[in-house]
N, C-alpha and C positions, 0 to 999 in steps of 0.2 A: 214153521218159520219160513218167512220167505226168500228168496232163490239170494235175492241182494242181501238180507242180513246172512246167510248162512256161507255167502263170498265174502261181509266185512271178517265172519268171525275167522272165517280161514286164515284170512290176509294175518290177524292179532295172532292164531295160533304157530304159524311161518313163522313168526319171529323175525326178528332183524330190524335195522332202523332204514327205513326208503332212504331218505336226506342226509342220512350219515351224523345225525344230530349227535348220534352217541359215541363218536370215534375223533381222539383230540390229538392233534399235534405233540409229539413227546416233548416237554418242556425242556428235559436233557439236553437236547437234538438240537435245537434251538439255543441256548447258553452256549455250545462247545462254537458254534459257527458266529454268534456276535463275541464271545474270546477271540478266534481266530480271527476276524475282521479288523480286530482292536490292536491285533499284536503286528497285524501287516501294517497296517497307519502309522500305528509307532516305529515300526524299523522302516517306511518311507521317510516321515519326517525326520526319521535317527541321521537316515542318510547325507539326508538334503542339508538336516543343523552340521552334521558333523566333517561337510567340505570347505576344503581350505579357498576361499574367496581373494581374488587379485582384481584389482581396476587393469581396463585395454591398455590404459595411457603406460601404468605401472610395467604391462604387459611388455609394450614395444619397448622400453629403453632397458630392460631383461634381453630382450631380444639382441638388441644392437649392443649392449656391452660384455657381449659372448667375443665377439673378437677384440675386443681391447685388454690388451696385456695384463696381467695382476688380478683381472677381477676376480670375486670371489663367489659369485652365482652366474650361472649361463643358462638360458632353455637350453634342454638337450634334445627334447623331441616335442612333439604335441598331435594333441589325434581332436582331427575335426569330424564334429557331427550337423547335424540336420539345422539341430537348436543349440550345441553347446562346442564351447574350446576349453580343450584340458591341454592345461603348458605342464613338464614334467621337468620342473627346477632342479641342477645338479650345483649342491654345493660342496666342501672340503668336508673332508671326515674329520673325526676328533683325534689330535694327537699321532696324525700322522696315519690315518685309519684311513680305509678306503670312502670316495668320494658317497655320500648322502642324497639321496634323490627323493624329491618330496612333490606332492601332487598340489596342484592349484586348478580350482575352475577360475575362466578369464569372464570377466561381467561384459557381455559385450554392449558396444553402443550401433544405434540406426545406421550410423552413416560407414561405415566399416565394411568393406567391399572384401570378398571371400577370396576372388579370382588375385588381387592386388597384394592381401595377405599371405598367400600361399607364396607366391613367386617372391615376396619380401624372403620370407620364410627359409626360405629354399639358396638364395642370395646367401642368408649369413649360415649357412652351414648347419640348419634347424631342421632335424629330420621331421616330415609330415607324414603322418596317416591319416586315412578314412575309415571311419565305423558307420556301420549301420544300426542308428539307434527305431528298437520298437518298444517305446514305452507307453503301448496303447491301454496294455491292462492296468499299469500302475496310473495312465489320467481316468480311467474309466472307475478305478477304485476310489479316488479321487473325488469326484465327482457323483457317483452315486453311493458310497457306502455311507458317510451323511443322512443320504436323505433314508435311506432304508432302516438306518438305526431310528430314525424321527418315528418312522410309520409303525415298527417294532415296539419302539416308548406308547405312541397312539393306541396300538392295540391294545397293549398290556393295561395303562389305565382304564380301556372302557371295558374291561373284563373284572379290575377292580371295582367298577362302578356298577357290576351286576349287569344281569340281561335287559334289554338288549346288546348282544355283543356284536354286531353290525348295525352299518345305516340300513339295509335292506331287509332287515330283521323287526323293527320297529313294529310294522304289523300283524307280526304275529300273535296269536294269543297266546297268552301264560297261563292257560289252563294246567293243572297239574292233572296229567291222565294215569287211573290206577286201574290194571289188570284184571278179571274176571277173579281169578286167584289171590291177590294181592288183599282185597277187602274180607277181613275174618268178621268182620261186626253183624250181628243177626238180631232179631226182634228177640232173641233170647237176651241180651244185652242192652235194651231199651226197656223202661221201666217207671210208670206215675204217670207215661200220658197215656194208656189203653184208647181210650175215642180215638187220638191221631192213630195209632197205630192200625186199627180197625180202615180209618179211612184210606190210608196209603198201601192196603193191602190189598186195594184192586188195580192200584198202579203195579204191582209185583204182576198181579195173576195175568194180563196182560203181557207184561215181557215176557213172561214164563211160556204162553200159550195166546197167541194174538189170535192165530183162526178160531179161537172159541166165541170169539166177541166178533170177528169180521164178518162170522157166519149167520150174526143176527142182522149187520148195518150198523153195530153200534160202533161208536168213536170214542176213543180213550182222551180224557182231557191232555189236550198240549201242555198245558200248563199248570204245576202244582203251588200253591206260594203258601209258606207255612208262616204262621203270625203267632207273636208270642214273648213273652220277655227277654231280657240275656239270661242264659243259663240254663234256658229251660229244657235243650234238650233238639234242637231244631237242627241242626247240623247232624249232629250224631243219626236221626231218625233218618235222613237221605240218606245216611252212608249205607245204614242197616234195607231201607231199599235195594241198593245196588249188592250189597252184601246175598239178601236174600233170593237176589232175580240174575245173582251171576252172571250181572253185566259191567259193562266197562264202567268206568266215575268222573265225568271229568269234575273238578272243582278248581273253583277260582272265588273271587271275590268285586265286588261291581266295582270298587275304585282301582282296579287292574286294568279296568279298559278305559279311565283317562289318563290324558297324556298333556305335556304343555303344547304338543304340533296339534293342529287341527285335524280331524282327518285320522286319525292313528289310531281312535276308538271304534270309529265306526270299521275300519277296517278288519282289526280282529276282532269284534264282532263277524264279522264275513265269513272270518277264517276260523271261529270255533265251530263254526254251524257248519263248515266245509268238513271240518275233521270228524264230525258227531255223524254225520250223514256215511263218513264211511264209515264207521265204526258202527252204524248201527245192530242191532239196540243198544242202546244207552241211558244213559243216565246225565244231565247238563245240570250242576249244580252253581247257583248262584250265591255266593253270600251276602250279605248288606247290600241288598237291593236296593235300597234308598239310596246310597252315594250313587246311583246310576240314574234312576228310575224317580229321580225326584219331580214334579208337577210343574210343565215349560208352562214361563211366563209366570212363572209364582215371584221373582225378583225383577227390579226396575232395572238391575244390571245384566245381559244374559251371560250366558254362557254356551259359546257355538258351540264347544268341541262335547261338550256334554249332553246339546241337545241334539248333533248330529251323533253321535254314537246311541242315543236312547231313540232317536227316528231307525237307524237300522237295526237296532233290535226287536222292534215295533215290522218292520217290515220282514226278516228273517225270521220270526215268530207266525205271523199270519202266512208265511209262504211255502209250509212245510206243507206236506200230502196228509192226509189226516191219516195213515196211519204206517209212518215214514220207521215208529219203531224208535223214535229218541224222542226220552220224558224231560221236559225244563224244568227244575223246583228250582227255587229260590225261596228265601230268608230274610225276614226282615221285623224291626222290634218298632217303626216307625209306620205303619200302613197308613195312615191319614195324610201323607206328603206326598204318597205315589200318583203318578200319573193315573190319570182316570184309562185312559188308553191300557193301559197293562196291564188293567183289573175285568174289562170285558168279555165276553164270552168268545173262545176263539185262540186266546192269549194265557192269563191266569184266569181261567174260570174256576177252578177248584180251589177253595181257600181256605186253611186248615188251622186252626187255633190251639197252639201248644203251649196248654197254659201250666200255670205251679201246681204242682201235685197234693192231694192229699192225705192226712194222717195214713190212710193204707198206702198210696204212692210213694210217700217218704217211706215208707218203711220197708217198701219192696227197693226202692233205689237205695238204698242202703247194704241190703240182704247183696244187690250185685255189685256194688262197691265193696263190699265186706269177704269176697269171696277169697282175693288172696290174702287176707290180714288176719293174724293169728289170733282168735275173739277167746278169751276170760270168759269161764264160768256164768258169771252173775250179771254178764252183757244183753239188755232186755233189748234189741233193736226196736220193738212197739214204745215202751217207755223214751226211747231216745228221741223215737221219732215226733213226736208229744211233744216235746220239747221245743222244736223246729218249728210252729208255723210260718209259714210264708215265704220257707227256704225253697227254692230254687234244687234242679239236679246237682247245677256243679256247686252250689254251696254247699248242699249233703258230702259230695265227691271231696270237697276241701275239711268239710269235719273229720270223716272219716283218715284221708293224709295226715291232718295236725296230730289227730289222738293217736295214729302210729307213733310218727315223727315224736312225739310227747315220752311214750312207753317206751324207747328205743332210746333217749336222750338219758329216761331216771332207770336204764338196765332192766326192765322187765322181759320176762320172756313171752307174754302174751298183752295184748292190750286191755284194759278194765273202763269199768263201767267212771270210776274217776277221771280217765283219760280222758273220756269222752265229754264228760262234763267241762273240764279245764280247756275242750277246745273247743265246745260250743261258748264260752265265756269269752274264748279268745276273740271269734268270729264276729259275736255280737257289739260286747264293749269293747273289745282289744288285747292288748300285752298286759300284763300285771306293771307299773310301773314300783316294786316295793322300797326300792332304793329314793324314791320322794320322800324324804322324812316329813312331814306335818309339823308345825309346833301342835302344842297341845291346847292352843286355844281353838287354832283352827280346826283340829280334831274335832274339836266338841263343838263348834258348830254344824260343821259337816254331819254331823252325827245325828244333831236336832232335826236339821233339814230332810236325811233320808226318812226317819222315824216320822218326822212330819207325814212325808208321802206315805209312808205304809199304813200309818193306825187311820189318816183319810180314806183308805183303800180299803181297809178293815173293816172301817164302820158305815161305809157309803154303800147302800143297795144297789145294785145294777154295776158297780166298780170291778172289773177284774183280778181275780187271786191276786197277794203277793206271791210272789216265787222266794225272793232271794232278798236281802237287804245289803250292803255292802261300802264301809267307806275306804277301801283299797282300791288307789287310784290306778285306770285302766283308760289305752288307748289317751288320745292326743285331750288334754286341759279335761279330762276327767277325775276328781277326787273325791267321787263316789258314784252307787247307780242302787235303784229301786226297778228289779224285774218282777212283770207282772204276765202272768199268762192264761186265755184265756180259757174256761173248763168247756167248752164244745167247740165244734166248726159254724162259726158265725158268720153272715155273707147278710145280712140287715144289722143296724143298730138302731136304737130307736132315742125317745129326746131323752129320756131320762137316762142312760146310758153315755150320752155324750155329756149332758150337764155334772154325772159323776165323773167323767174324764178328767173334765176341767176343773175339779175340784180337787182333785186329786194331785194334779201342778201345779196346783197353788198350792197345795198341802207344806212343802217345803218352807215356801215362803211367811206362809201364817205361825210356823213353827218357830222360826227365827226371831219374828216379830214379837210371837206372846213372849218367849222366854227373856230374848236382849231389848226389848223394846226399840228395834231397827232391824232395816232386814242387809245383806249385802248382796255381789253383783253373782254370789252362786245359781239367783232364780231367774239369770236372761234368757236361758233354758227353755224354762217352767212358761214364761210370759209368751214365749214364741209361739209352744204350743196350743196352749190355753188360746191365744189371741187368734190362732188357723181355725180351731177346730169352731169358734162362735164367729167366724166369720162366715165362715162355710156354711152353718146352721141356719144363718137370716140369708147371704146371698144365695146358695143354692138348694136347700134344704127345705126353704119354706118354713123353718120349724119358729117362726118369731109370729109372736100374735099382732103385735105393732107393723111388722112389714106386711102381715097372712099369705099365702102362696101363690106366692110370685118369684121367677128364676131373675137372679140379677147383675149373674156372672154370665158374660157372652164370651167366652175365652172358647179357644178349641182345644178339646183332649186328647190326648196323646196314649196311647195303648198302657203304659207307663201311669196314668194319672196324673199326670206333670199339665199344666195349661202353659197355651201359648197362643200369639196374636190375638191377646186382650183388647178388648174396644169397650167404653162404657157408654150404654144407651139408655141413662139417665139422668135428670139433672144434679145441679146440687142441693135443692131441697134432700133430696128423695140417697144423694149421696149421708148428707149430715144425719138423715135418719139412721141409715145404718152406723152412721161411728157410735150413735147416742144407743143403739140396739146393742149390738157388740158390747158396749160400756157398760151398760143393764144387765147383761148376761155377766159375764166377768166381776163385775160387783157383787152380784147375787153371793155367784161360786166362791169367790176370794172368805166374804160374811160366814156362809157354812161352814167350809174348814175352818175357820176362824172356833165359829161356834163349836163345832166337834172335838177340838184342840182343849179350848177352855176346858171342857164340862170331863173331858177324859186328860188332865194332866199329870195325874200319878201314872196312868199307863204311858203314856208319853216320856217321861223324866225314868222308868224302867227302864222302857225298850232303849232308851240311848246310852245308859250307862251299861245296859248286856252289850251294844251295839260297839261301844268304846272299847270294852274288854276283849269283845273275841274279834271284832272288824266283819265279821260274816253272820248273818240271823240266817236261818231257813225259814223254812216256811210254815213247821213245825212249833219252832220255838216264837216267830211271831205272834202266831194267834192263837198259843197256849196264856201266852201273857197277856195277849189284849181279853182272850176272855175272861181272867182272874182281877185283872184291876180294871179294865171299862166301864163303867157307868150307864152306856150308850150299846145297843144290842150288837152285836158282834155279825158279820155276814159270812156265813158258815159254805166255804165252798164242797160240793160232791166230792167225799175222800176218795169215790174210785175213777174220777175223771181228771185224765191228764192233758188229753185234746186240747189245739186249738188253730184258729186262722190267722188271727193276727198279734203279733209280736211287737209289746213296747216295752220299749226301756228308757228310765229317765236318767241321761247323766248329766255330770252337776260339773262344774269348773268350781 
């Protein structure tokens, strides 16, 4: 290690805060001295409201009818100051009681000459004093305690308003920095991405031992950028870095370094790369690189303060020593919006893909998720995992929660293999909504429609298992759902594969229609899907004999699958073809299940009356039935395969 990291780390193991960041004014301390300020103002103004007030004018003929015979008030004395006259009026007591002296301040006016008063004074027999008034503290409390309570109220809000809690604070970063000690996360606790984990393990051996790699000329990449969905797991793996290379952490998030002032991103930019240099070795983790890192001049509006904080981290990135000993990762579920600059070598040149896990990954991110929860007998975590294609870590991490939280609500003492099931049901469709009562007409169509989708499912080659049939309304305008799951890890589909898709969502609808001869608005669903999936086929797919292979979606994709900044770069001949293709396809599919419906109606009119009764078919009692009354060969899935990649569910309004 070298001389400067082994001086940051001393600096961390001293302890203490340099800036005093972590030593706070006692709030106590503070309350007892604005009471006290409060209570002095109050007994100033007490003072001030509670003297006896006399006019000058009122003043002198007090004065002068002290010697006129009878009167019944005389000044007897009066003490003059700097700024005030106090007359000390002597009137009769009550009842023969001695004389009452009572105090008045005199209001004085401009033209009132002090020297001319006093000798008046002194004329009618009015004793005079001098005082020396210093009411400097009482104008000066006056005066500034005001404005100190303002600055007091000022600070208090912007401490409610969270950090920054000064103006000269602004630039700093809000990196949240965690300890050598502090991070217990290890690769033992990371679990379904193995490739990432493989790759960030030379980022480790590196911090661990940098002269092993220095003593070749080799350079450790600046920059790590981990690319991958939500959930996948991308956060946690940097922690587990720093975890396992027992280095510092800083983490923040990339909309943390803008701000509405200009200027105030790039700044702490400045100041994290200041703080990470002393702390070397380290760890600089980025989250949601995209709110920072997005593509300048991709909008016709800009954005300074975001493009000058992504120019200095662009230059604080390239300006490091290659082997200064602080690793950048960063996070992000967006890579096609980043700057091209961010991605070149120099910068993020290591780019790590952390993607969904599978059948064995689920089921190891389970196994460590499952570690403190009390696991039932008959809990297959393989079987479960089966279950889940295309679940994500932290969706595993939220099954595993519900099905606690599940067994813990109905009193069990350990979790079962039930639990699990009622919380992957929750996840996928939702909450049971049982308290919907149906009429019973509506039951029984709802009933038609699922059954529709299933015995389509049944009898269509290339179709994916039923799992579950179900018209027990779940999650938001659901009052039923048909899961199908599929029996291996599939990553191609082919045409005949999608054509039973869409057969299959129409299944519902062609149900409706033989039986009532009408269908209703349950299959807007069914038509959404059906209408994607033969769209997708003729525009990008190639799969139409009418279009032949040709791409006709120009949209850009998104890591996600999601398209965006669609342009079409064809006519409208060449558009109307595809509505009329799509329309051919979809006719085709709607006719088949139509026809499969027909030719199998006794099993059809079965499965919805079991369907009626119990509200739940498995997957058991489906295609025990379809194969005893079908007519039409039944598609018999592998009893010992649970696997799969993709997860669909059709629910129905």
């Amino acid at each position: 290690m070298s001389d400067d990291n082994r001086e940051g780390r001393q600096r961390r193991e001293g302890g203490g805060d340099a800036d005093g960041a972590g030593r706070k004014f006692p709030s106590s301390v503070l309350w007892v001295f604005v009471a006290l300020g409060f209570l002095l103002l109050a007994n100033l103004f007490f003072l001030q409201g509670t003297r006896s007030k006399m006019k000058y004018t009122e003043f002198l003929s007090k004065v002068a009818a002290g010697n006129v015979p009878g009167a019944t008030e005389k000044v007897k004395r009066v003490e003059v100051g700097s700024k005030r006259l106090v007359a000390f009026v002597e009137s009769p007591g009550k009842e023969g009681g001695p004389p009452a002296e009572k105090r008045y301040e005199v209001i004085l006016v401009a033209t009132m000459d002090p020297k001319d008063l006093v000798n008046s004074l002194r004329e009618q027999n009015v004793e005079v004093s001098f005082v020396e008034e210093d009411d400097f503290l009482a104008q000066l409390l006056l005066w500034t305690f005001p404005l100190v309570i303002v600055v007091v109220f000022w600070m208090w809000l912007m401490r409610r308003m969270g950090p920054p809690q000064s103006v000269m604070s602004f630039g700093k970063s809000k990196a949240k920095i965690y300890a050598e000690k502090e991070i217990k996360v290890t690769f033992a606790d990371v679990a379904g991405i193995d490739e990432a984990v493989e790759e960030v393990k030379e980022v480790v051996e590196f911090l661990r031992d940098p002269k092993k790699f220095q003593a070749l000329g080799a350079r450790i990449p600046k920059g790590v950028l981990l690319l991958g969905a939500p959930g996948t797991g991308k956060t946690l793996l940097a922690r587990a870095v720093a975890g396992e290379a027992k280095v510092p952490f800083f983490s923040l998030s990339g909309s943390d370094f803008v701000e509405m002032f200009v200027g105030v991103g790039a700044s702490r930019v400045r100041d994290l790369f200041r703080q990470a240099e002393q702390q070397a070795p380290c760890i600089v983790f980025i989250d949601e690189l995209d709110a920072l890192g997005k593509v300048r001049g991709s909008s016709p509006v800009s954005n300074d303060e975001r493009e000058q904080t992504l120019n200095a981290l662009l230059v604080e990135m390239d300006g490091f020593e290659s082997n200064s000993g602080v690793i950048i990762m960063a996070a992000t579920n967006r890579p096609e919006i980043l700057d091209p600059a961010l991605l070149r070598p120099g910068r993020f040149d290591r780019q790590i893909v952390v993607d969904k896990p599978d059948i064995a990954g689920r089921e190891h991110i389970l196994r460590v998720h499952a570690r403190k929860v009390k696991m039932g007998a008959g809990v297959d975590l393989k079987v479960i995992a089966s279950r889940m294609p295309g679940f994500a870590g932290a969706d595993l991490a939220n099954v595993v929660n519900e099905a606690a939280l599940l067994a813990a609500r109905r009193g069990k003492k350990e979790v079962e293999a039930t639990d699990f099931e009622e919380a992957i049901d929750r996840v996928v469709a939702g909450l049971e909504r049982k308290a919907r009562l149906m009429s019973p007409r509506e039951k029984e169509i709802v009933a038609y429609h699922e059954c529709g989708h299933a015995l389509v499912a049944v009898l269509s080659s290339g179709a994916d298992p039923v799992h579950r049939v179900s018209i027990i309304p779940r999650g938001f305008g659901s009052l039923g759902h048909t899961l199908q799951l599929p029996t291996e890890e599939r990553y191609l589909v082919s045409h005949s594969d999608l054509l039973a898709r869409i057969a299959v969502s129409l299944g519902g609808r062609a149900a409706e229609a033989l039986v009532y001869g009408e269908v209703s608005t349950g299959a807007h669903n069914d038509l959404e899907v059906a209408t994607r999936i033969a769209r997708k086929m003729v525009k990008e797919f190639g799969m139409s004999d009418r279009m032949g292979p040709v791409a006709l979606d120009e949209s850009q994709k998104t890591m996600l699958g999601e398209g965006w900044g669609a342009k079409r770069e064809y006519s409208e001949q060449t558009a109307r073809e595809v509505d009329l293709e799509v329309k051919r396809i979809l006719d085709e599919a709607a006719v088949k299940a139509d026809a499969l419906l027909r030719a199998n109606r006794a099993a059809l009119d079965a499965l919805q009356r079991r369907l009626v009764e119990k509200e739940i078919l498995d997957r058991q009692e489906v295609y025990a039935l379809a194969r005893s009354l079908a007519t039409s060969p039944v598609n018999e899935p592998p009893p010992s395969s649970h696997a799969g990649h993709g997860l669909r569910e059709a629910a129905h309004p």
